[in-house]
C-alpha positions as CSV (number, residue, x, y, z in Angstrom):
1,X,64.8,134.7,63.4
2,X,66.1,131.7,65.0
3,X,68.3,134.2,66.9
4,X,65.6,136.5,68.2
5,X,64.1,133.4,69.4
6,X,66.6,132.1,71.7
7,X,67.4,135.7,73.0
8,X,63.2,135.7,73.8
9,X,63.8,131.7,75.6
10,X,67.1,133.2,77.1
11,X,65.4,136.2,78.8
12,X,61.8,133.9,79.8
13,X,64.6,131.2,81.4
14,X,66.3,133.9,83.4
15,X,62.7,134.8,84.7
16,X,62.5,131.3,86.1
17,X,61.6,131.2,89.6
18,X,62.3,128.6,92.4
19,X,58.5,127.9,93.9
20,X,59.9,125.1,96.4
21,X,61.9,122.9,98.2
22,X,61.3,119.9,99.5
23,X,62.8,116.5,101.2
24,X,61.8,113.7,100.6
25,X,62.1,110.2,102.5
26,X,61.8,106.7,101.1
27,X,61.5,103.5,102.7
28,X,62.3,100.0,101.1
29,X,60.3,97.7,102.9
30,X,62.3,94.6,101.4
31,X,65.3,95.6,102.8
32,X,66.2,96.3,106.1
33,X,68.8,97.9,107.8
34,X,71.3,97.3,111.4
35,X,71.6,99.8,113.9
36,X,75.2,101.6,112.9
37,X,79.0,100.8,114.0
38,X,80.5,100.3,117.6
39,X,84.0,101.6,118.4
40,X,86.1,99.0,119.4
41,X,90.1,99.3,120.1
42,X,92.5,97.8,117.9
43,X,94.2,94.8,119.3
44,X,98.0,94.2,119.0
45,X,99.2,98.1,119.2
46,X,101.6,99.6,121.9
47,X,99.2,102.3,121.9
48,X,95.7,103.3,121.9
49,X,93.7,103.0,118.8
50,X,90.5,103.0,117.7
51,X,88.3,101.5,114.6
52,X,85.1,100.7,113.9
53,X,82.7,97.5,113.4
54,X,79.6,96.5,113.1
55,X,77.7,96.3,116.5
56,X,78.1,93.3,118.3
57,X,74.9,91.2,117.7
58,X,73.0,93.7,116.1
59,X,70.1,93.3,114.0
60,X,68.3,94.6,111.3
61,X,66.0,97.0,112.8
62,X,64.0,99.2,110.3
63,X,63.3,99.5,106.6
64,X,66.0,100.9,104.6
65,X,65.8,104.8,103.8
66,X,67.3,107.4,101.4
67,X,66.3,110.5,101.6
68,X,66.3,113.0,98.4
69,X,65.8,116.8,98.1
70,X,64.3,118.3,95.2
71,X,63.5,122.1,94.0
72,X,60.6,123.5,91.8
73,X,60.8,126.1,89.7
74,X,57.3,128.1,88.1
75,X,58.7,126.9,84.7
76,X,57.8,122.8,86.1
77,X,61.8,122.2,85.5
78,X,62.9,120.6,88.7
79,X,66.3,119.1,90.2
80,X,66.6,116.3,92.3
81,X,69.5,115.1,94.6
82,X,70.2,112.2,97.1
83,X,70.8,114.2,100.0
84,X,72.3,114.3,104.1
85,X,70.5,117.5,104.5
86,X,67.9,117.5,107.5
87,X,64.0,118.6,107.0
88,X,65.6,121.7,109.5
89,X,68.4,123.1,106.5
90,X,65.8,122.1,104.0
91,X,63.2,124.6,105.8
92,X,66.3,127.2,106.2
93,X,66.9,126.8,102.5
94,X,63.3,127.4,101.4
95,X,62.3,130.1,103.4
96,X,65.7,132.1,101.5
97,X,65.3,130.4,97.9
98,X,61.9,130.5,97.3
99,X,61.2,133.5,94.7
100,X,64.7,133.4,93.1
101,X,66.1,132.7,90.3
102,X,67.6,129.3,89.8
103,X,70.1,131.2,87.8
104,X,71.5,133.2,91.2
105,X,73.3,130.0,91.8
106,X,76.4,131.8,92.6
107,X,74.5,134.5,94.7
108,X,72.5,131.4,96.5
109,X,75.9,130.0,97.1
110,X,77.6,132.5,98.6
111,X,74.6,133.7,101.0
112,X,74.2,130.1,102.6
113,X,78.4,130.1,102.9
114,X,78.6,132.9,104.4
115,X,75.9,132.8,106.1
116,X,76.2,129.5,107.5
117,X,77.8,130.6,110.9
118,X,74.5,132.5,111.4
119,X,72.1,129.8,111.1
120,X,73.9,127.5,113.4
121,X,75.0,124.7,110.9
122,X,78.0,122.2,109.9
123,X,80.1,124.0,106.6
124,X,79.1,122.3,103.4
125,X,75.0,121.7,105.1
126,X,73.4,122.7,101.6
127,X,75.4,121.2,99.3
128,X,72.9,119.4,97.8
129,X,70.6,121.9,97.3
130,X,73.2,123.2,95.0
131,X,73.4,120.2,93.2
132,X,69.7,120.3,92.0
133,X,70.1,123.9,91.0
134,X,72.9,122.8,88.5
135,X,70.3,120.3,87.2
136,X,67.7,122.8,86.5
137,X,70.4,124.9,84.5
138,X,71.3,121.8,82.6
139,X,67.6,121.0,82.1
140,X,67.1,124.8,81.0
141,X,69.9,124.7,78.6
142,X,69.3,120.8,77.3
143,X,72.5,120.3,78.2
144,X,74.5,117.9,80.5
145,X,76.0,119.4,83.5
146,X,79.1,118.5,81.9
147,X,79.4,121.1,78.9
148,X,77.7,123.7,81.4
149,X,81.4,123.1,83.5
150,X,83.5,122.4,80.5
151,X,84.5,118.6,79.8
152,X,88.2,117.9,79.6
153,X,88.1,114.3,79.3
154,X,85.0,111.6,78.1
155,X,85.3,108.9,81.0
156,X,87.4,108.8,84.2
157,X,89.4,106.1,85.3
158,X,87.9,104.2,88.4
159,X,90.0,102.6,91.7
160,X,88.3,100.4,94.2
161,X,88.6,100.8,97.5
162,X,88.8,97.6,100.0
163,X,87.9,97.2,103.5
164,X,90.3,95.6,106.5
165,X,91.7,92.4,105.4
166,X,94.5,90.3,105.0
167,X,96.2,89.7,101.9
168,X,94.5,87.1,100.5
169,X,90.7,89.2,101.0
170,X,92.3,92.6,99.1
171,X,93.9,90.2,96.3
172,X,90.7,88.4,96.1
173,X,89.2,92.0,95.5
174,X,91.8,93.2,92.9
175,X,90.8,90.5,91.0
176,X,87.5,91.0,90.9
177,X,87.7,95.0,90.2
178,X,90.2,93.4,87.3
179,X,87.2,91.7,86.1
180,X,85.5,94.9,85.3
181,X,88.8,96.8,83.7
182,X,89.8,98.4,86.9
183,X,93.4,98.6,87.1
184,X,93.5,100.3,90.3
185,X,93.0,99.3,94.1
186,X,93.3,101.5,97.6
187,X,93.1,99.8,101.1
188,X,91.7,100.3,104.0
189,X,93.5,99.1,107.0
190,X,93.1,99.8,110.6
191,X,96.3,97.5,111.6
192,X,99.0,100.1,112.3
193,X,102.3,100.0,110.0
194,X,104.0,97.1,111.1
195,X,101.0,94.8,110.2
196,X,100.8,96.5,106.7
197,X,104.1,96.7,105.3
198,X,104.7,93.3,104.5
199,X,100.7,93.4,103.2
200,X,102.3,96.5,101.0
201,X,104.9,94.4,99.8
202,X,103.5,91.7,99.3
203,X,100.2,92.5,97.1
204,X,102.6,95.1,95.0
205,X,104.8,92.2,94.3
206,X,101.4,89.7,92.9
207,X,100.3,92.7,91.0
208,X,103.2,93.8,89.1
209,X,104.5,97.6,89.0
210,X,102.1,98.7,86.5
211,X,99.2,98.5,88.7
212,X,97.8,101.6,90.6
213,X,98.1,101.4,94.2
214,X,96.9,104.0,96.5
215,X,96.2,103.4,101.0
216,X,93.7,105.1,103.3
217,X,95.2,103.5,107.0
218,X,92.1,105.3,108.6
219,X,94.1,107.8,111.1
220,X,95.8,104.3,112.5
221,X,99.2,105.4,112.4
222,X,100.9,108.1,114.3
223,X,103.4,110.4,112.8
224,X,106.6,108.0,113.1
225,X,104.3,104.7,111.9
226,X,103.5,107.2,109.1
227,X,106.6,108.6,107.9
228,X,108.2,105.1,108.3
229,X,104.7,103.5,105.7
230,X,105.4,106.6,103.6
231,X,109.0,105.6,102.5
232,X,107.8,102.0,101.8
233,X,105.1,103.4,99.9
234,X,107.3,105.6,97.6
235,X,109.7,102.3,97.1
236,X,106.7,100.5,96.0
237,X,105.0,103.4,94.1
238,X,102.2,104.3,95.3
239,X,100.1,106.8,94.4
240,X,99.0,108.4,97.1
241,X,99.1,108.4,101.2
242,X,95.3,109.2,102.7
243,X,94.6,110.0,105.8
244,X,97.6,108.3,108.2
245,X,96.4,110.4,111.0
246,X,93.9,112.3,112.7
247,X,93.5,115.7,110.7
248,X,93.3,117.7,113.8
249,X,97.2,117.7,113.9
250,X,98.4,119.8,111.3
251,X,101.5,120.3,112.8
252,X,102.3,116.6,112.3
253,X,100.5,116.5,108.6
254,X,103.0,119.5,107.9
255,X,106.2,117.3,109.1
256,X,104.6,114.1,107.7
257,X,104.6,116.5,103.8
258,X,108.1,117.8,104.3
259,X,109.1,114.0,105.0
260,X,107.6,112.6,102.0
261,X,107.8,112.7,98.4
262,X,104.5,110.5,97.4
263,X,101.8,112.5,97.8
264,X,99.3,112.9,101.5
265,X,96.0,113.3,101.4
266,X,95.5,114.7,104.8
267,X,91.2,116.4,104.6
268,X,88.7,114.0,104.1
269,X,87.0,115.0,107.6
270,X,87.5,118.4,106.5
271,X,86.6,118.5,103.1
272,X,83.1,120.0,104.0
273,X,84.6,123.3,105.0
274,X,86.1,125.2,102.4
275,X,87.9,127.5,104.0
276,X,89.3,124.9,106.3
277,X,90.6,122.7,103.8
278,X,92.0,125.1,101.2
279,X,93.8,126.7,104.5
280,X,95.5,123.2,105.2
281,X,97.1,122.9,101.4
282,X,98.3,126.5,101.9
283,X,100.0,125.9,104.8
284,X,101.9,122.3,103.8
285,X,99.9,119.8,106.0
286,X,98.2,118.2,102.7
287,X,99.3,117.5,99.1
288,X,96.1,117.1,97.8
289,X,92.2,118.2,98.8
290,X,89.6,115.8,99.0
291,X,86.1,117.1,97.7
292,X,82.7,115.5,97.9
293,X,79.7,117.2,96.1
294,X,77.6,116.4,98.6
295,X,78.5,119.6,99.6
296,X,77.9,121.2,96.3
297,X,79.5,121.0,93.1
298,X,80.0,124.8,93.4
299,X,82.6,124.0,96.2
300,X,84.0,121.1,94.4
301,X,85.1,123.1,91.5
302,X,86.1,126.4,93.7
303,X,88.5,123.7,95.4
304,X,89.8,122.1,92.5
305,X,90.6,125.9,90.8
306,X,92.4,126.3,93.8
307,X,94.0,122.9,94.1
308,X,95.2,123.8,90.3
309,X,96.7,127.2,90.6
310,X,98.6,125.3,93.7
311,X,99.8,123.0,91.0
312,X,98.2,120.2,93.0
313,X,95.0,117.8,92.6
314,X,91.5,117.9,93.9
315,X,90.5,113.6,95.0
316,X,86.6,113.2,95.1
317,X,85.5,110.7,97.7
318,X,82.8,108.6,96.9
319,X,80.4,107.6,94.9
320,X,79.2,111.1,94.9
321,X,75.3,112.3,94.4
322,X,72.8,110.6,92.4
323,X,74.8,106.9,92.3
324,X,77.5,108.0,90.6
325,X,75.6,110.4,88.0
326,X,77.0,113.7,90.1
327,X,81.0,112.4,90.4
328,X,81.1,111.5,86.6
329,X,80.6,114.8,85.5
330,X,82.7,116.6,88.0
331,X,85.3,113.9,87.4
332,X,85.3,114.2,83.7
333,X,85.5,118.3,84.1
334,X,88.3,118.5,86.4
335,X,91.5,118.3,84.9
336,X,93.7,117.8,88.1
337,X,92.1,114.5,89.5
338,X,93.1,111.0,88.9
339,X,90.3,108.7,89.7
340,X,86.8,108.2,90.7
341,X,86.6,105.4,93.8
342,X,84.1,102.9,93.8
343,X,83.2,100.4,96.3
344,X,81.1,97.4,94.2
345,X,83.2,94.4,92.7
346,X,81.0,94.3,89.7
347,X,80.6,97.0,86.9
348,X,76.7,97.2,87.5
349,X,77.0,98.1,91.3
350,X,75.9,101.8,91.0
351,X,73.1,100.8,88.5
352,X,71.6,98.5,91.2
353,X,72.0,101.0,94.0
354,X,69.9,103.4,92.2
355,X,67.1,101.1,90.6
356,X,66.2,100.4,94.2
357,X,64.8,103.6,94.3
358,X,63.7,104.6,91.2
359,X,66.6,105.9,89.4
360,X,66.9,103.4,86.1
361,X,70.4,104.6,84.4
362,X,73.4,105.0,87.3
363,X,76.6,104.6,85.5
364,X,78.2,101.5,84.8
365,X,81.9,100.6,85.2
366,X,83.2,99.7,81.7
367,X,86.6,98.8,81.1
368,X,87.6,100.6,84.2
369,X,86.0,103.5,83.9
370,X,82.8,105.8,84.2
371,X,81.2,108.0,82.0
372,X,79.0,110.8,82.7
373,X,75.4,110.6,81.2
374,X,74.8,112.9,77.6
375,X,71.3,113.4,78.7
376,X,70.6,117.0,80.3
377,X,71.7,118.1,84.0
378,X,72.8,115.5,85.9
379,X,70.8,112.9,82.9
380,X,69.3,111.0,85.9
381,X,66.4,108.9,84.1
382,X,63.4,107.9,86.8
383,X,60.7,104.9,87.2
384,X,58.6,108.2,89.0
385,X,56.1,105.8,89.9
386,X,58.5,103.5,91.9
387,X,60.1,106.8,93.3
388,X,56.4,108.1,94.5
389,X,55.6,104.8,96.1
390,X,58.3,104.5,98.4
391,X,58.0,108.1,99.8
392,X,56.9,107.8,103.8
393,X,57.7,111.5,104.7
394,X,57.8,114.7,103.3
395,X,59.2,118.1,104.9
C-alpha cells in the first residue's frame, strides 16, 4: 500500500508547476553602506599595476541591501536564493519558467545556456534561479540537497582567506582562523613577487610545514614574477597558485602550467562561463577550475564531472549562496575539491551574515570545518517576519 502511495505522491510531485518568479530587495536601515572601490596603481613596481581600495574619503551612503530571488510552485513549495540577478533576467526567467515543471531542471538549464547568447546576457546570469529549483526538489523529496547529489564526505575542511598585509596582519589572522580549528590560510597580495617572497618564507617558517598554505596575488605578477613565486611556492609547499595573472593570456597561463609542478588556478574571472573555463583546463592554461554556484549548482557539478574525468579538482570561491548553506552541500558532494574559503575570523561569521536578514541557521565553522544542514533543500530556516519587513522592492 505504502508503495502505491508514493508512486500516487511521485506522479502529483511531477505535476508540480512553477506559478512565479520573483526578486526581491531588502534594506537594513541600521547599517549603511560606502560607495564601492577606486583603482589606484601599485607603488614600488617597475611596471604598471593596478589594485583596488576603498574610495578615498568615501562615506556611507545608503542602507545596506541584499537582494533574493525566489520561485513558486502551485504545490506552495518554494525556493529561495541570495542572488546577483537583475529584476531584467528575473523577468526573462519568468516569462520562460512559468507553467513548468520544477522537475525540467535539466531542460530549464540547458534552454537559458544555450540560449543565453540570444537574450543578450553575461554566461552563468541565472544561476540562481537554478539554485531555488534544487531547493524545491529537496523540499519535494524531504530531503537535503545533499543526498539528491550524492554526499561523499559529512563536513569540508575550511581555509581563510586574508587581505593585503604585511606579515605581522596575515599571522595575526592565522591565529585567529586557528582559534576556530582552521588549519589553513590563502593570501591576498597586490605587492608583486619580490615583496612576497620573503612574506612566503617567512609566515611558512612561524607556521610549521604541516599547515596549509595556498596564494591569490590578484593578477599582480607577470609571467616571469610568476614562474619565479611558483618555484618558491613548491619549496615551501603550497597548495596551490591562484590567479598570478590576468586570465586573458592563456598563452602565458599555458607556459606558467608547463613551468610548474604546484598546481595554478588560472579562471576565477571566468568561472561563469562554462564553456570558457572547461576550454582553458583542456588546453593546459589552468590546473584546476574555479566554480561558484552563484551560477547554478547545475554548472558547478557539470564542471567538477569534468574537472574529475581530467583527473583534476573543481575550487569553489566563496561563501557561496544562502551564507554558506549552498557551498556546504556542493562541498561535501564533490569529491575532487579541497576546501571551502571563508572570509570571518570567528566560527559564527556566516551565522551573523544571515540573521541580518532573516535567515536564523547559516553554518558555523567548527573545528575547521563546515557542515551542510540535514534539513530539506538547501535546510535554510527563516525569521519570515524579519525577511518580509525589510523588503523595499519587488520585481
Amino acid at each position: 500500500m505504502s508503495g502505491t502511495v508514493n508512486a500516487r505522491a511521485l506522479r502529483e510531485g511531477f505535476a508540480m508547476k512553477i506559478t512565479d518568479v520573483k526578486l526581491k530587495i531588502l534594506e537594513d536601515p541600521q547599517h549603511r553602506a560606502a560607495s564601492g572601490h577606486e583603482i589606484a596603481q601599485v607603488a614600488g613596481l617597475r611596471r604598471i599595476q593596478y589594485t583596488h581600495r576603498g574610495r578615498s574619503g568615501a562615506t556611507a551612503e545608503r542602507n545596506v541591501r541584499q537582494h533574493f530571488v525566489e520561485v513558486y510552485t502551485d504545490e506552495g513549495l518554494m525556493g529561495r536564493c541570495t542572488t546577483t540577478m537583475n529584476a531584467h533576467q528575473v523577468d526573462i526567467v519568468r516569462y520562460h519558467a512559468v507553467g513548468r515543471s520544477p522537475w525540467e531542471r535539466e531542460a530549464l538549464f540547458q534552454q537559458f545556456y544555450k540560449g543565453t547568447r540570444w537574450v543578450y546576457q553575461p554566461s552563468g546570469w541565472f544561476g540562481d534561479f537554478d539554485n531555488c529549483l534544487w531547493e524545491i526538489l529537496g523540499k519535494a523529496a524531504g530531503l537535503p540537497v545533499y543526498a539528491l547529489v550524492g554526499r561523499v564526505r559529512a563536513r569540508l575542511p575550511v581555509y581563510l582567506t586574508g587581505g593585503d598585509m604585511d606579515v605581522e596582519g596575515y599571522l595575526r589572522q592565522i591565529e585567529g582562523g586557528r582559534e576556530v580549528g582552521i588549519q589553513a590560510y590563502k593570501f591576498h597580495s597586490y605587492k608583486g613577487g619580490k615583496a612576497d617572497i620573503p612574506i612566503y618564507r617567512t609566515v611558512r617558517s612561524e607556521v610549521g610545514p604541516d599547515y596549509a598554505l595556498l596564494t591569490d596575488p590578484v593578477c599582480s605578477y607577470d609571467l616571469r614574477e610568476a614562474i619565479e613565486v611558483g618555484h618558491v611556492l613548491e619549496e615551501l609547499d603550497f597548495v596551490w597558485l591562484e590567479e598570478p595573472m590576468h586570465e586573458q593570456k592563456m598563452d602565458q597561463y599555458q607556459e606558467l602550467c608547463r613551468e610548474l609542478t604546484i598546481p595554478v588556478v588560472g579562471t576565477e574571472m571566468l568561472m561563469h562561463d562554462m564553456g570558457l573555463t572547461s576550454q582553458w583546463l583542456i588546453q593546459g592554461a589552468t590546473d584546476r577550475l574555479r566554480g561558484n554556484a552563484r551560477h547554478g549548482t547545475t554548472q558547478v557539478l557539470k564542471l567538477a564531472h569534468m574537472a574529475e574525468l581530467h583527473n583534476t579538482h573543481i575550487e569553489l570561491n566563496g561563501q557561496g549562496g544562502l551564507f554558506g548553506h549552498i557551498h556546504a552541500h556542493l562541498g561535501c558532494c564533490i569529491d575532487n575539491t579541497d576546501y571551502y574559503e571563508y572570509f570571518n575570523a570567528g566560527g559564527d561569521g556566516l551565522r551573523k551574515a544571515g540573521q541580518q536578514w532573516g535567515l536564523l541557521n547559516a553554518p558555523l565553522i567548527e573545528d575547521g570545518h563546515i557542515a551542510p544542514s540535514d534539513l530539506p533543500g538547501w535546510g535554510a530556516e527563516w525569521d519570515e517576519d524579519r525577511f518580509a519587513s525589510m523588503v523595499v522592492q519587488e520585481a
